[in-house]
C-alpha positions as CSV (number, residue, x, y, z in Angstrom):
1,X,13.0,1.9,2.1
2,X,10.3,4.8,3.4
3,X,9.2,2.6,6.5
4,X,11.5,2.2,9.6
5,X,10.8,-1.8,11.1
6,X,11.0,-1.8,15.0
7,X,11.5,-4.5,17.5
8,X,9.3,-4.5,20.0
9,X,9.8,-8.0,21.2
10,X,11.5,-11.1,19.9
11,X,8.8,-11.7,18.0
12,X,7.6,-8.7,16.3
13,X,8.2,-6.0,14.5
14,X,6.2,-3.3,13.7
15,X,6.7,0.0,11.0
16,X,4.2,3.2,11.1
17,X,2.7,3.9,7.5
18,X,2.9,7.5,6.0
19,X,-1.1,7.8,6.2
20,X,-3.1,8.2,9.3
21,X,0.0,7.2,11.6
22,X,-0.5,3.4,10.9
23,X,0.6,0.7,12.1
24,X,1.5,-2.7,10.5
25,X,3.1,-6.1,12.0
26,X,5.4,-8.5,11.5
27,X,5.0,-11.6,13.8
28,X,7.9,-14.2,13.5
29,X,9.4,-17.0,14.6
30,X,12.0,-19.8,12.5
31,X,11.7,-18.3,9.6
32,X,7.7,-18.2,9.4
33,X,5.9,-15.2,9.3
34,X,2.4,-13.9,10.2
35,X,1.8,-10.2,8.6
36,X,-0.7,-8.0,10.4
37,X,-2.7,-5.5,8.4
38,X,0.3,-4.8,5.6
39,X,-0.3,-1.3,4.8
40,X,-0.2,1.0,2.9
41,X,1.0,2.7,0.0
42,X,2.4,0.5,-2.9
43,X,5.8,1.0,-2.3
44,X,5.2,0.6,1.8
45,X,3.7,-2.9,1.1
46,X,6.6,-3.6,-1.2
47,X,9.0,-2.5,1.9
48,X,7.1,-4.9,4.1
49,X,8.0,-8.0,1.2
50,X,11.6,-6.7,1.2
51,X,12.1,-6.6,5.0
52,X,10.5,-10.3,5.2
53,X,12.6,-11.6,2.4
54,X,16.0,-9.6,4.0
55,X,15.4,-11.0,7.0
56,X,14.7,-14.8,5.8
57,X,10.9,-15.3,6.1
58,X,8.4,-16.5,4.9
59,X,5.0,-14.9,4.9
60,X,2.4,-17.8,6.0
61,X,-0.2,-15.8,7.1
62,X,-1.7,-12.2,6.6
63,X,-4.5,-11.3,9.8
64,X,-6.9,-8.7,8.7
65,X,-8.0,-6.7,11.5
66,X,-11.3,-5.7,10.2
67,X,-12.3,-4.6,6.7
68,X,-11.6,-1.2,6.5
69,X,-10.1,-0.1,3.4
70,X,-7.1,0.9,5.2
71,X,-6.5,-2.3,6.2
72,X,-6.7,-4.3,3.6
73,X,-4.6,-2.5,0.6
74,X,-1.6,-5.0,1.3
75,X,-3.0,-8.1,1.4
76,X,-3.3,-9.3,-2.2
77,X,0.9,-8.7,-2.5
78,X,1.1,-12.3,-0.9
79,X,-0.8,-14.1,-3.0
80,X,0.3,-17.6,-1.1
81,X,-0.6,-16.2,2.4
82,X,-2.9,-17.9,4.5
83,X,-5.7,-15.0,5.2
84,X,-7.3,-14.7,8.4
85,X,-10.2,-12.7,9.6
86,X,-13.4,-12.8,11.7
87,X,-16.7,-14.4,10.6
88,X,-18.4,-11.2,9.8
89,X,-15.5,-9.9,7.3
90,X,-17.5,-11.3,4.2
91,X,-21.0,-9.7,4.7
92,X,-19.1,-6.4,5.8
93,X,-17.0,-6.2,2.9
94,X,-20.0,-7.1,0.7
95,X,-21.6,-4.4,2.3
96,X,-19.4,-1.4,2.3
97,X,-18.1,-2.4,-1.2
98,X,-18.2,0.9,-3.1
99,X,-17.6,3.1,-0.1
100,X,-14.1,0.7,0.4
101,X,-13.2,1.3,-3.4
102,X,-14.1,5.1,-3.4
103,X,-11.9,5.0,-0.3
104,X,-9.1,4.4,-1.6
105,X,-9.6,6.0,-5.2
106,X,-9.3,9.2,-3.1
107,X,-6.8,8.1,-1.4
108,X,-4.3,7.0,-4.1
109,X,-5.4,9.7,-6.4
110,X,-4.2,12.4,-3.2
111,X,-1.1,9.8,-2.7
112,X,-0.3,10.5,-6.9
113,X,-0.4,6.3,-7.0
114,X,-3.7,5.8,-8.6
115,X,-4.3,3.3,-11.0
116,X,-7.6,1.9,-13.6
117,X,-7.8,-1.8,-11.6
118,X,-10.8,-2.0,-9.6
119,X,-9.8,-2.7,-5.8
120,X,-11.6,-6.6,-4.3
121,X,-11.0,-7.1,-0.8
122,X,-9.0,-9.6,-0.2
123,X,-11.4,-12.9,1.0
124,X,-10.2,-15.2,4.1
125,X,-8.9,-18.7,4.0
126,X,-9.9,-19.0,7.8
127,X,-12.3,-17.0,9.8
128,X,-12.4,-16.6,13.6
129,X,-16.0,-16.7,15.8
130,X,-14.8,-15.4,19.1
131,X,-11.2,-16.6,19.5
132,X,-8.5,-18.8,18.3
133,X,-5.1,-19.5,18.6
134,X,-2.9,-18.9,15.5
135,X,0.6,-20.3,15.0
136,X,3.3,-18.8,14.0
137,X,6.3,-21.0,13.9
138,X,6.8,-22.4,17.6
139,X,4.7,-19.2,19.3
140,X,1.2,-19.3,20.0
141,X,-0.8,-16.2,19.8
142,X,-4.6,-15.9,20.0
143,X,-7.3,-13.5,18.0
144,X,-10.0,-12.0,19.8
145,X,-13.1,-10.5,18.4
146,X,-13.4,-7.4,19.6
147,X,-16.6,-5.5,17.8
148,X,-17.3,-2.0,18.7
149,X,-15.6,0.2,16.2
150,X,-16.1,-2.9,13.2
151,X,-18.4,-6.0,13.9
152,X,-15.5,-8.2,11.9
153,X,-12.7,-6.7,14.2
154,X,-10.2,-8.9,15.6
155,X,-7.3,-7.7,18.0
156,X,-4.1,-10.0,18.5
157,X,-2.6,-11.4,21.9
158,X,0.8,-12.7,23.0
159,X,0.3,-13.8,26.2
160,X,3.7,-15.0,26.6
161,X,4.7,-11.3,26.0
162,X,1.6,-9.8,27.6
163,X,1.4,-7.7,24.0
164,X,-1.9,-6.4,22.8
165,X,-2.7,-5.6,19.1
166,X,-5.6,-3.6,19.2
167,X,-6.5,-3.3,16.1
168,X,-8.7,0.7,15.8
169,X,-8.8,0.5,19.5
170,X,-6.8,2.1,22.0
171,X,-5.0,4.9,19.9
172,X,-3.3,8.0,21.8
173,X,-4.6,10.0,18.7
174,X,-7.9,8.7,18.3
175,X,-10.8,8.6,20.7
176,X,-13.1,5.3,19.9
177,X,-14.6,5.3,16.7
178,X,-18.1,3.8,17.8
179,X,-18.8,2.3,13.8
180,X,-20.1,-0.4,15.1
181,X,-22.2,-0.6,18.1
182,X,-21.9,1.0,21.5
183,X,-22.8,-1.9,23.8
184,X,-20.1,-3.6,22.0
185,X,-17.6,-1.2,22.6
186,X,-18.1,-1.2,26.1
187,X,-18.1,-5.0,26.5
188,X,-14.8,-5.0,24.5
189,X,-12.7,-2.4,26.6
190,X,-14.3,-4.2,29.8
191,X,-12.2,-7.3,28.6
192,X,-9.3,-5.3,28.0
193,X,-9.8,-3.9,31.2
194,X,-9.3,-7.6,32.8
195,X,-6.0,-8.4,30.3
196,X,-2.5,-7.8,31.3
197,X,-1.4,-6.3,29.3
198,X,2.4,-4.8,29.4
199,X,3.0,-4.1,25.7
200,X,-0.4,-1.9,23.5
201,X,0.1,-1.5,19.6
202,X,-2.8,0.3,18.6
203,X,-3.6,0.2,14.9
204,X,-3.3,4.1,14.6
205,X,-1.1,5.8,16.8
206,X,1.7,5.1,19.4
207,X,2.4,1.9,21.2
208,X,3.8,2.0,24.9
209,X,4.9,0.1,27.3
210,X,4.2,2.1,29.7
211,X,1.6,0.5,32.5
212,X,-0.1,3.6,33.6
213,X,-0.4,4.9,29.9
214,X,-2.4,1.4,28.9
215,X,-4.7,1.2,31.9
216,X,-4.9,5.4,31.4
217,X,-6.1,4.7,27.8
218,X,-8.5,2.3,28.3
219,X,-10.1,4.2,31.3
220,X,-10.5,7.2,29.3
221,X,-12.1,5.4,26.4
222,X,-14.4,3.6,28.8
223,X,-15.4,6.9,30.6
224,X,-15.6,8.5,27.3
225,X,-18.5,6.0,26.4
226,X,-20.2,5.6,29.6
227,X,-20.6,9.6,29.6
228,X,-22.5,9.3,26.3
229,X,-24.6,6.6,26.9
230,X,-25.4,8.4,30.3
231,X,-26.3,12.3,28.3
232,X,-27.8,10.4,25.4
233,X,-30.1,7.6,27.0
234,X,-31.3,11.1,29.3
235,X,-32.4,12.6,26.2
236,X,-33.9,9.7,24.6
237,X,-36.1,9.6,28.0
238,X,-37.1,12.9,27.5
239,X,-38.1,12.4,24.1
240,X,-35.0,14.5,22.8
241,X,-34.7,14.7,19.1
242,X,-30.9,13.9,17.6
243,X,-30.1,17.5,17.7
244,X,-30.9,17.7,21.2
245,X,-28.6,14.7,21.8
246,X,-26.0,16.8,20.1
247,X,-26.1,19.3,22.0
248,X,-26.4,17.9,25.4
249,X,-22.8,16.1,24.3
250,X,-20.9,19.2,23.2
251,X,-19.3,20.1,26.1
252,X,-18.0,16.7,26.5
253,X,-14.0,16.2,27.0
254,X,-12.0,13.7,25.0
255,X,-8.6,13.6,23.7
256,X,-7.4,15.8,20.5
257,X,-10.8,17.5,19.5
258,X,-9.9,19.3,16.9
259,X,-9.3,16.0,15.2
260,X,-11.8,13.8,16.6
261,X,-14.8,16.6,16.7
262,X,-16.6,15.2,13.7
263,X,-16.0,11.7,14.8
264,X,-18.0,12.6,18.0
265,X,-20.9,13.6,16.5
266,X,-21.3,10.5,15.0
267,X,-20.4,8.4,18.1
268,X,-23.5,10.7,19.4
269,X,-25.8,10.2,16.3
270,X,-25.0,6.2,15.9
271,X,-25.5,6.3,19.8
272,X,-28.9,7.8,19.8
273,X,-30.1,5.3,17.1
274,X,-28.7,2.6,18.9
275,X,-30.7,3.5,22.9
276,X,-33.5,4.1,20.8
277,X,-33.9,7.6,20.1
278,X,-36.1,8.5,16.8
279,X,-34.5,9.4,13.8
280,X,-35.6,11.2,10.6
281,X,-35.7,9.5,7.1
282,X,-33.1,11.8,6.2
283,X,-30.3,12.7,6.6
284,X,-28.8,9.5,7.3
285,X,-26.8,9.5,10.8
286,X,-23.9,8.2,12.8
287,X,-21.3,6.3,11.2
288,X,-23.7,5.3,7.9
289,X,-22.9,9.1,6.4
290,X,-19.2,8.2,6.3
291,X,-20.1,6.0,3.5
């Protein structure tokens, strides 16, 4: 078995994935279970089954974060799950189709697992608006929409164990991914900010229980994007062009930059769009060129 399940509470367990440090979840409780974005690789997703069936459960449910292709590779392995994601999850996946498929084509071909069928996203049973509570045996746990870095994400609370799953927000190794709109990012870690919060699974990187190291992460990501917005909206007032924008964010400080330097640019460019800064027919900018 390549992934290593851990405890965190008496109700989940999590494992970290080979690829991009992620995470995937295993909520429980008498003998149901409630599988968060099973990930990643074949033979990781057929650890996850193993683990469930070793440890007596049965998977009910499967909660898709957001349609990213990372996140939904597992999924179709439980064919009699119940699958959960947010309103938006449809149009997104409808939309980001071929980008999702030559995802993971490059990814599986690298990974030496590739095979002819062509990858379709795995399609809710129930979607969430802004929040509902989900059962999972006798425990009660509630997802959140959480837009920002996806407009379908969802992030997963316990508040009996005061445990956030975040979803692609809040990673140590990451700084926020701004794919989806800034205003919503902000709006999002201002509820966070509110939350107690006493246990933070991120969806790439390391979880912690550590109090200072939550309320550190989330005020770092929140100055991170108030500092943009504050450089870029100058320049769109000036009548800055994108390149201008660029520049007037460079010297800007945020966590691993080697790793996270191209990802800023686009936070800048999809910023710039977004406080209404002109932008040229071509190239396309921010997030979009990802695709």
């Amino acid at each position: 078995m390549s992934l290593h399940f851990e405890a965190l509470t008496p109700h989940l367990w999590t494992a970290k994935c080979r690829g991009y440090a992620m995470n995937t979840g295993i909520l429980h409780d008498a003998g149901l279970a409630a599988l968060i974005d099973p990930a990643l690789l074949p033979d990781e997703v057929e650890d996850i089954a193993a683990f469930c069936e070793a440890q007596q459960l049965k998977v009910e449910t499967v909660v898709l974060t957001h349609h990213h292709w990372d996140h939904l590779l597992g999924a179709a392995r439980f064919p009699g799950a119940h699958v959960v994601a947010h309103q938006a999850y449809i149009a997104q996946t409808a939309l980001d189709l071929e980008h999702t498929r030559r995802s993971i084509r490059r990814y599986e071909e690298a990974e030496g697992v590739a095979t002819d069928v062509t990858f379709d996203p795995p399609m809710p049973d129930q979607t969430v608006d802004h929040i509902i509570g989900l059962m999972v045996g006798d425990i009660r746990v509630q997802l959140v929409h959480t837009p920002g870095h996806a407009r379908d994400h969802l992030s997963m609370y316990d508040p009996d164990a005061a445990c956030l799953w975040a979803g692609d927000l809040l990673s140590d190794l990451e700084i926020p991914f701004v794919s989806d709109r800034l205003d919503a990012f902000e709006r999002t870690l201002g509820m966070f900010a509110a939350m107690e919060i006493h246990l933070l699974v991120p969806g790439h990187g390391s979880f912690t229980r550590d109090r200072a190291e939550i309320t550190g992460r989330i005020n770092a990501d929140r100055s991170y994007l108030s500092e943009l917005r504050t450089r870029i909206e100058a320049v769109v007032l000036a009548g800055g062009t994108v390149q201008a924008a660029v520049a007037a964010c460079a010297d800007m400080v945020f966590r691993n930059p080697g790793a996270n330097a191209e990802a800023h640019v686009m936070n800048i460019e999809q910023a710039f769009l977004e406080c209404g800064g002109s932008a040229p027919p071509t190239p396309l900018l921010g997030w979009p060129r990802e695709l």
